[in-house]
C-alpha positions in Angstrom: 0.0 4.8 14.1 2.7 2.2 13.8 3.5 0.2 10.6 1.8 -3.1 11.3 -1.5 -1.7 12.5 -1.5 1.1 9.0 -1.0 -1.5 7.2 -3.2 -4.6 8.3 -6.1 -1.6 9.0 -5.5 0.7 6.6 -3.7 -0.6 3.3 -5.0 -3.3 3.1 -8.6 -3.1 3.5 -8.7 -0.6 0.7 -7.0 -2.8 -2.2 -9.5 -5.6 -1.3 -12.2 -2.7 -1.4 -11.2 -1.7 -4.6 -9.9 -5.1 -6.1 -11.2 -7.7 -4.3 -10.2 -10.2 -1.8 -8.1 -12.1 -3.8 -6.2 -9.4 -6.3 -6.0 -7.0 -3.2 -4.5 -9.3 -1.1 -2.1 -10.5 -3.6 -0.9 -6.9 -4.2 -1.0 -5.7 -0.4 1.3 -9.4 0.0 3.7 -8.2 -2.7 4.4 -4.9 -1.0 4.0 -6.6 2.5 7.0 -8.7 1.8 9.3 -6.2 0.2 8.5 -3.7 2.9 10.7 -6.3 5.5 13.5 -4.6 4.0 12.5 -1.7 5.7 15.0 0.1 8.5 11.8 1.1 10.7 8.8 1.6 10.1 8.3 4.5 8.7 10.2 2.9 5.8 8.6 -0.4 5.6 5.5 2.1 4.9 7.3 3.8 2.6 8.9 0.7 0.6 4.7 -0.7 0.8 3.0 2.3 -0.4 5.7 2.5 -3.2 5.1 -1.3 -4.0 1.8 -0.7 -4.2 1.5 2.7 -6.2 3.6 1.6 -8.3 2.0 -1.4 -9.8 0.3 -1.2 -13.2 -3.1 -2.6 -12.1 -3.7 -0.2 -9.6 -2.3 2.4 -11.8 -4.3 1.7 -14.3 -7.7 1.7 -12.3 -6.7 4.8 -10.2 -4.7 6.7 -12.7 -1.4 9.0 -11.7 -3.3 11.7 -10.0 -6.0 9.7 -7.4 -2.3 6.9 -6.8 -0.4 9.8 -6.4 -3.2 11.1 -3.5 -3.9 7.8 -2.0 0.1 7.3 -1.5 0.3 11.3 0.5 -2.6 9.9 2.5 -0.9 6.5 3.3 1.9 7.9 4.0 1.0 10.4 6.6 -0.4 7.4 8.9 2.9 6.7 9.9 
């Protein structure tokens, strides 16, 4: 799966599972935009999922061990 469609598909629609519409979003967004960085996209998915497991809200509703599974599985799509 490319990085667009993993993310739009996949990513996302989890967070705003989990969080909501608006909170999800707003964290999918924030690793959105620092994954344009990325060389390809199997590092934009890398630099997301990072944004992402590594922000205290979801940390802290997921805890280290379910983040730390979540990011193998999200990781794998691309």
């Amino acid at each position: 799966m490319d990085y667009q469609t993993a993310a739009t598909t996949v990513v996302k629609p989890k967070l705003e599972e989990i969080f909501g519409a608006m909170l999800g979003g707003a964290i999918f967004t924030s690793g959105f935009v620092a994954a344009l960085k990325g060389a390809d996209d199997k590092d934009k998915m890398r630099i997301l999922v990072e944004a992402v497991c590594t922000n205290q809200q979801v940390l802290a509703m997921w805890g280290d061990a379910q983040t730390a599974n979540q990011k193998n599985q999200w990781l794998a799509l691309v």
